[in-house]
N, C-alpha and C positions, 0 to 999 in steps of 0.2 A: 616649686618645682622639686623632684624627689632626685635625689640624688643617685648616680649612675653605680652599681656596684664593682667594685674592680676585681678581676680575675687573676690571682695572680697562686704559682705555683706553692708548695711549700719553702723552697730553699728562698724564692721572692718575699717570701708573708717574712721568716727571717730575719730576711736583709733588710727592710723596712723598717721591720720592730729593730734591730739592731740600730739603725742608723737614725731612728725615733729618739732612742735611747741616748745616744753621744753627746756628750758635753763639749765635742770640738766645736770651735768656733765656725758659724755658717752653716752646721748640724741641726738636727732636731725633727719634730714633726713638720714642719712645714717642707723643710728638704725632703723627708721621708716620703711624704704625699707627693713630693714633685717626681721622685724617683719610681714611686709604686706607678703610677701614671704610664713613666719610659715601660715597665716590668709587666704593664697590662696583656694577659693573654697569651705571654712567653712559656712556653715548653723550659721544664728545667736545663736542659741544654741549650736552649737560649738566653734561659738567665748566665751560664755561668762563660759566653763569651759574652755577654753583655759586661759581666764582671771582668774579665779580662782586660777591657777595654777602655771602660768607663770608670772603675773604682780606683784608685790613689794605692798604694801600698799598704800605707797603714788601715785602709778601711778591709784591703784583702787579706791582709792578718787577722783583724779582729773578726773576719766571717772565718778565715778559715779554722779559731781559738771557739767558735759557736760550731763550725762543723765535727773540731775534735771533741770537744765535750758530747755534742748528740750521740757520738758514735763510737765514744770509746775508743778511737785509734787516731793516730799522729798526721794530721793533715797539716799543710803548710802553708802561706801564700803559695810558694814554687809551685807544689801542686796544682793551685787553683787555675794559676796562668797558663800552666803546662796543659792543662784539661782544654782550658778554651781553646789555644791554639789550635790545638791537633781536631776539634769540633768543628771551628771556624774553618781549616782545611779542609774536613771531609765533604764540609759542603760545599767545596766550590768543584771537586769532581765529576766530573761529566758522569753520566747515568749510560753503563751502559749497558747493551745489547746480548746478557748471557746465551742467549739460545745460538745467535747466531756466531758470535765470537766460540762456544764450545763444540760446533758441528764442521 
């Protein structure tokens, strides 16, 4: 049976390999595959409330030490939490009705 391929953004491909990588205990590739799993088919802004939510401190440090490096500027956990929050809020927003709310 052929194996399903999993869909996952770039900041998830990442987090994966990051978390592949980790020598903390409980870590490794078998975690990694459990997590790429949860990360299947997320919108980068669903991975990074997903991160918000699901990642430990020290794992959102060490993404957000891979996000400063990619990009040359000073990312922090604080950041990364701060992003999901305000994400996770926007969407619980009710959708609404510009035409008739502007006439």
């Amino acid at each position: 049976m052929a194996k399903k391929s999993l869909k996952l953004c770039p900041l998830a491909q990442h987090l994966v390999k990051m978390l592949a990588e980790s020598n903390r205990p409980g870590h490794g590739p078998t975690y990694a595959l459990s997590k790429a799993h949860e990360l299947h088919g997320l919108s980068t802004s669903e991975v990074l409330v997903w991160v918000g939510r699901s990642l430990d401190g020290r794992n959102r440090s060490d993404l957000a030490d891979v996000l400063s490096n990619a990009s040359g500027q000073d990312v922090d956990a604080g950041d990364i939490a701060a992003v999901a929050r305000v994400e996770k809020a926007s969407r619980e927003l009710p959708t609404l009705d510009l035409q008739e709310l502007l006439s």
